[in-house]
PAZA-755819 format. One record per residue (C-alpha): x, y, z; residue number from 1; residue in three letters. Coordinates in steps of 0.1 Angstrom, whole numbers, always signed. Last residue first. Example, Ala and Ser with C-alpha at 12.3 -4.5 7.8 and 13.67 -1.06 7.14 Angstrom:
BEGIN
px,py,pz,i,aa
+137,-11,+71,2,SER
+123,-45,+78,1,ALA
END
This chain:
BEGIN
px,py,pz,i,aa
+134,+81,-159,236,UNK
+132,+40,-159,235,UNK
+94,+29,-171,234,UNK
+79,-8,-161,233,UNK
+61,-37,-184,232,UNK
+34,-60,-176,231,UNK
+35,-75,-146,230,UNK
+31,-47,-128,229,UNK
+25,-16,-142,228,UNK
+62,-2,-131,227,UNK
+67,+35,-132,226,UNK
+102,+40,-118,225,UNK
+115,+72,-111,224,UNK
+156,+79,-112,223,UNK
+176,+101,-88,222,UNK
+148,+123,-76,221,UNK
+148,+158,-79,220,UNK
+112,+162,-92,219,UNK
+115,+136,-117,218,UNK
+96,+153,-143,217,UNK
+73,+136,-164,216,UNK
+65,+150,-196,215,UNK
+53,+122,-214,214,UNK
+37,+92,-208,213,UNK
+22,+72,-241,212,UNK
+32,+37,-227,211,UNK
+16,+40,-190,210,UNK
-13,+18,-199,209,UNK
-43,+15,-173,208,UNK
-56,-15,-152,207,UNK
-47,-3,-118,206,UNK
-77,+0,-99,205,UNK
-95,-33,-124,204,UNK
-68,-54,-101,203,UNK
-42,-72,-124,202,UNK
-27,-41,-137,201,UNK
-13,-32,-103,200,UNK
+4,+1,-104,199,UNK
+38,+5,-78,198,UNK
+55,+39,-87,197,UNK
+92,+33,-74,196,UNK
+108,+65,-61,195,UNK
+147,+71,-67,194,UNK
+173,+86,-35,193,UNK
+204,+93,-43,192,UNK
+232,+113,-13,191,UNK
+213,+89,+11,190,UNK
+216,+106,+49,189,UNK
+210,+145,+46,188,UNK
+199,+137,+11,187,UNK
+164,+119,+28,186,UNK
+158,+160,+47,185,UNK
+161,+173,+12,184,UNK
+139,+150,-5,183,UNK
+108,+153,+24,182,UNK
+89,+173,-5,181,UNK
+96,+148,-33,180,UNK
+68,+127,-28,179,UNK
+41,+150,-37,178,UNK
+59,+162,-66,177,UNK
+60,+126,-82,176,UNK
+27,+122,-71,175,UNK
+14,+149,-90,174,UNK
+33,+141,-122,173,UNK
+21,+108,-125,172,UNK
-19,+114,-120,171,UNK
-8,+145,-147,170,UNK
+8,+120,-167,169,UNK
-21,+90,-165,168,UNK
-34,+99,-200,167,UNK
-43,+64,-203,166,UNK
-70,+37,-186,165,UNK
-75,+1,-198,164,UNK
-113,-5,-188,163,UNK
-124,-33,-169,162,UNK
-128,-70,-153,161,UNK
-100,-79,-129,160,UNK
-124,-68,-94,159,UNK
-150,-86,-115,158,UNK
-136,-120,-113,157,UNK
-137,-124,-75,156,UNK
-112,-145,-63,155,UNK
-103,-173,-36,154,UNK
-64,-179,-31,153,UNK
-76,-196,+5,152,UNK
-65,-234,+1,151,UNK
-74,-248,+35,150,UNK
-66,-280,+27,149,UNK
-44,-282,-6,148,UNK
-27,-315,+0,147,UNK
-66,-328,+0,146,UNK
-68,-324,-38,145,UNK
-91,-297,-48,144,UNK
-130,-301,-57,143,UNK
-136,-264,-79,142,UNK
-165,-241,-73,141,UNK
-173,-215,-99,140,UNK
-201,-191,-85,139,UNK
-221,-175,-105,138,UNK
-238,-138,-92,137,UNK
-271,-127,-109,136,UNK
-290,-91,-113,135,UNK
-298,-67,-90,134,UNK
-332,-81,-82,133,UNK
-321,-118,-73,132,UNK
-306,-146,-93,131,UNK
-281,-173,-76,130,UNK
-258,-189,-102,129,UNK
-239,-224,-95,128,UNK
-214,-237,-112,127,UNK
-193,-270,-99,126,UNK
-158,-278,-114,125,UNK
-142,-312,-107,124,UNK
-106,-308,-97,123,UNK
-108,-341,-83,122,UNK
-139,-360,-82,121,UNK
-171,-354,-74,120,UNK
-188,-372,-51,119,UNK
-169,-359,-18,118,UNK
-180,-323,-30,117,UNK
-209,-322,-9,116,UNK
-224,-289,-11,115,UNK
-244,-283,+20,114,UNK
-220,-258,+43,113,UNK
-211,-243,+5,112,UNK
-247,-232,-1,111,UNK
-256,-218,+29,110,UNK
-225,-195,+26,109,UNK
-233,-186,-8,108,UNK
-266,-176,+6,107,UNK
-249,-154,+32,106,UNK
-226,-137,+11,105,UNK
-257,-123,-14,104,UNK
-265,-99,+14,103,UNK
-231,-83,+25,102,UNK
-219,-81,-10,101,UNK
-208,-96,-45,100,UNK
-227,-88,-74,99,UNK
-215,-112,-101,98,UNK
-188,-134,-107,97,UNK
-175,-156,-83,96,UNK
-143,-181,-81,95,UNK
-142,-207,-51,94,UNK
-115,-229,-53,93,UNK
-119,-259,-26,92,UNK
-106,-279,+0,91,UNK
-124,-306,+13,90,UNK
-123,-306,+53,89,UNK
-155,-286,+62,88,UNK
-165,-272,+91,87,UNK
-145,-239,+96,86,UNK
-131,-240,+69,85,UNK
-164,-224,+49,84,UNK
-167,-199,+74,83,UNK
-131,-188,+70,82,UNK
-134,-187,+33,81,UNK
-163,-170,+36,80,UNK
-148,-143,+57,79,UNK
-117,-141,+39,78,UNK
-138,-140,+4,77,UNK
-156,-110,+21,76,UNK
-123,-91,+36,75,UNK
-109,-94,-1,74,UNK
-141,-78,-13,73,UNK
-141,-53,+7,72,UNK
-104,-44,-5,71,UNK
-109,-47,-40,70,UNK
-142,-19,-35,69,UNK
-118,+5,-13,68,UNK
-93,-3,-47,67,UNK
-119,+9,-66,66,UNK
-130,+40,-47,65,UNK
-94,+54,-50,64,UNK
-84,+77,-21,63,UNK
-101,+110,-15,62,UNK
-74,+135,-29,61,UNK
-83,+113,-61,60,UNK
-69,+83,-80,59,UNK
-92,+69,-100,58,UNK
-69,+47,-120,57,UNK
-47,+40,-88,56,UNK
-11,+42,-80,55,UNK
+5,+28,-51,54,UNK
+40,+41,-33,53,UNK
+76,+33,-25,52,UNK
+102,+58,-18,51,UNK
+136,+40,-24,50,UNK
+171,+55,-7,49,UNK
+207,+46,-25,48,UNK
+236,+28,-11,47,UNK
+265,+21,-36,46,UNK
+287,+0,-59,45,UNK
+277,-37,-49,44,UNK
+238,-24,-45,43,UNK
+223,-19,-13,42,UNK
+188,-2,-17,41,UNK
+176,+15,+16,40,UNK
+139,+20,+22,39,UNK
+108,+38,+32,38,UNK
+131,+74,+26,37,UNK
+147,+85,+56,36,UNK
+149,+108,+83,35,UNK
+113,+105,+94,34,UNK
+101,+71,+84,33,UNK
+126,+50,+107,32,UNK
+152,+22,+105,31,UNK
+148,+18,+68,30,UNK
+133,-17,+53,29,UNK
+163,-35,+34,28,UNK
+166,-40,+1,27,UNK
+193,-58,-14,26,UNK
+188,-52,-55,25,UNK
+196,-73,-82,24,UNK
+184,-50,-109,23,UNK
+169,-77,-133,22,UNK
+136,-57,-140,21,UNK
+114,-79,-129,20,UNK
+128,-94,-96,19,UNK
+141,-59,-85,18,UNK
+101,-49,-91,17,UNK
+91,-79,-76,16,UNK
+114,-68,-44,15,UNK
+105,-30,-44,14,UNK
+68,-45,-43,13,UNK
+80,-66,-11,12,UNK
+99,-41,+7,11,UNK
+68,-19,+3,10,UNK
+41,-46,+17,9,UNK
+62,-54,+42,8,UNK
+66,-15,+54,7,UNK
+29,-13,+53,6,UNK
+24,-40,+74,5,UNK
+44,-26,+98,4,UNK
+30,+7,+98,3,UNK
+0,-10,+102,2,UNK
-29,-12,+76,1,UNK
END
């Protein structure tokens, strides 16, 4: 991800979060990473700096396997749904459930280029499962209206299958304390700066509960938010 991209993504969860928890916030992206926090909240009252940042369930110094796994299979529904456009003018939902990877993407690509959808009518679903020796992927195909050409919101189920994780305060903790080394250098410029904890319950990387956490310590920020998106969000 660029740096640009990265900043979009950032204004945009600190936007949700403003949206969801009725803050009203103007945020705007900071004009550069190493004097300042990744962005400046505008309120009517004051200006305030916002570090922004992701937590995952498996969370290690490594990364998080999971969301690696989200993120390959994001870049394989792109590709398929890219194929798929490429010659055909009905637009479709595809849903799929199952092993999903490198191999089993080429048979559901044969099978889309000969699927002809035209008989079916609107918002007709067709299932199809392919069985192999891992097991068995379905797909879940569904005829849209032509206003929706190129519809691309294509999913796979299992990345929003799993466990509800808890016990996240020392996952918590450390980031906290991670983030708060550049603090002094953001007070220079932003007398309050607060750090929004972006977890995404809807991806099986962030399904976890942050109810039972205890013992967080804000590490000289102004306020921490904990927000498990779209569920419910912390204020320390």
């Amino acid at each position: 991800m660029t740096r640009i991209e990265q900043k979009i993504k950032e204004k945009l969860q600190a936007e949700i979060f403003s949206d969801f928890s009725k803050k009203n916030w103007n945020i705007i992206i900071s004009p550069n990473e190493k004097d300042y926090p990744d962005l400046i909240i505008q309120t009517k009252k004051s200006k305030l700096g916002l570090e922004v940042t992701d937590n995952y369930i498996d969370r290690s110094q490594n990364g998080s396997i999971l969301k690696a796994s989200e993120s390959k299979h994001k870049k394989l529904l792109k590709k398929l749904h890219q194929k798929y456009y490429k010659s055909n003018n009905i637009p479709i939902n595809v849903k799929i459930l199952g092993l999903f990877d490198n191999d089993i993407i080429h048979n559901i690509e044969h099978f889309l280029s000969c699927l002809n959808l035209s008989k079916y009518p609107e918002w007709k679903v067709v299932r199809k499962e392919f069985i192999h020796t891992s097991g068995k992927t379905t797909l879940f195909i569904t005829h849209l209206p032509l206003k929706l050409l190129n519809f691309d919101r294509w999913d796979y189920i299992n990345d929003h299958i799993g466990f509800v994780a808890t016990n996240l305060d020392s996952d918590i903790n450390k980031i906290v304390k991670d983030k708060s080394i550049n603090l002094v250098k953001y007070k220079t410029h932003l007398s309050k700066v607060s750090l929004l904890i972006f977890i995404d319950h809807s991806n099986k990387s962030g399904m976890c509960s942050i109810e039972n956490l205890t013992n967080i310590s804000k590490c000289g920020f102004h306020k921490v938010y904990i927000f498990n998106y779209p569920i419910n969000f912390i204020e320390l």
